[in-house]
C-alpha positions in Angstrom: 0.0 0.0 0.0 1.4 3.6 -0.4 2.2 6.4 2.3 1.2 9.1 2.3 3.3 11.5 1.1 3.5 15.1 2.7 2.7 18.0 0.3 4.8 20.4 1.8 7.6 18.9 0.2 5.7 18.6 -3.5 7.7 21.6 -4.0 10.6 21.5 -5.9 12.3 24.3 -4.4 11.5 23.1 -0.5 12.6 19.7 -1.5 16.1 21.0 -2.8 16.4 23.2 0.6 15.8 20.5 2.9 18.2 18.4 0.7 20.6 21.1 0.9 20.0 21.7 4.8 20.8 17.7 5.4 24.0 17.7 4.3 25.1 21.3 6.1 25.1 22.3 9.8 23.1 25.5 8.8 23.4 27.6 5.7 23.0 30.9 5.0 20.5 32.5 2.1 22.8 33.4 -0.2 24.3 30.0 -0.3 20.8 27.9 -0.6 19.9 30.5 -3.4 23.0 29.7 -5.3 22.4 26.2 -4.7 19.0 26.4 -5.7 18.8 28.8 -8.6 16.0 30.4 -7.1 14.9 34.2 -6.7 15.1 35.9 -3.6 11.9 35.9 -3.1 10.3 33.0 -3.7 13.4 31.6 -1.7 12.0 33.5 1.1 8.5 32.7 1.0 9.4 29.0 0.4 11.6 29.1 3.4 8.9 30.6 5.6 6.7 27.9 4.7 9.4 25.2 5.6 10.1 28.0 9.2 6.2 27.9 10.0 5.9 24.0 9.4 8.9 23.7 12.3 11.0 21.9 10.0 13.7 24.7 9.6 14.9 27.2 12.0 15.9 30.9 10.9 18.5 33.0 12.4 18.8 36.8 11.5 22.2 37.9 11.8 25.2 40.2 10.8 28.7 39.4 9.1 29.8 42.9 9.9 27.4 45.3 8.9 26.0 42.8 6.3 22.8 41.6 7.2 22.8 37.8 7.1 19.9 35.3 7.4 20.8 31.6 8.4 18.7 28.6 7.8 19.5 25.3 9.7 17.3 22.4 9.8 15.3 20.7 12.8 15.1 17.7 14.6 11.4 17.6 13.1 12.7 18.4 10.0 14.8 15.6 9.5 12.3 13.5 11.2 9.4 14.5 8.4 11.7 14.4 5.6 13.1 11.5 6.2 9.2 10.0 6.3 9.1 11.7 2.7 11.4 9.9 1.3 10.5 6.4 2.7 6.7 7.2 1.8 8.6 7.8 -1.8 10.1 5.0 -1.7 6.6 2.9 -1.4 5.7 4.2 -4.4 9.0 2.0 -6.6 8.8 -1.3 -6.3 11.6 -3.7 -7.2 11.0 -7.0 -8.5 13.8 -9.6 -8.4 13.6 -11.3 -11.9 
């Protein structure tokens, strides 16, 4: 039978954050919109989404007089994105031939 599979993470753009925020202690915008390709702002609004759900915490900041906003995933987050990927993964099925 398949999971269900969270619709938060339907979005291309959240999916490749929370990818990116696996693999990286925290990260700051810039960085995750390089990575990404994405505009600014729909890089913010997508990472307010992911900040609301409580699957990414945000932490406004300065690198001298540079504002700087940094993104670092949550326990939650990794919890729920791992269940993404598993629900995913209910959805291939393998057959030894």
């Amino acid at each position: 039978m398949f999971k269900e599979l969270n619709p938060l993470f339907h979005s291309e753009l959240r999916l490749g954050i929370m990818s990116l925020l696996l693999s990286v202690e925290d990260a700051d915008f810039v960085y995750i919109r390089e990575q990404t390709g994405a505009t600014a702002g729909n890089l913010s609004v997508q990472i307010d989404k992911l900040s609301k759900a409580g699957y990414i915490e945000i932490e406004k900041t300065y690198k001298g007089k540079v504002p700087c906003t940094l993104c670092k995933i949550t326990p939650e987050g990794v919890k729920a994105f791992e269940q993404y990927v598993d629900a995913l993964k209910s959805y291939i099925h393998f057959k030894d031939e």
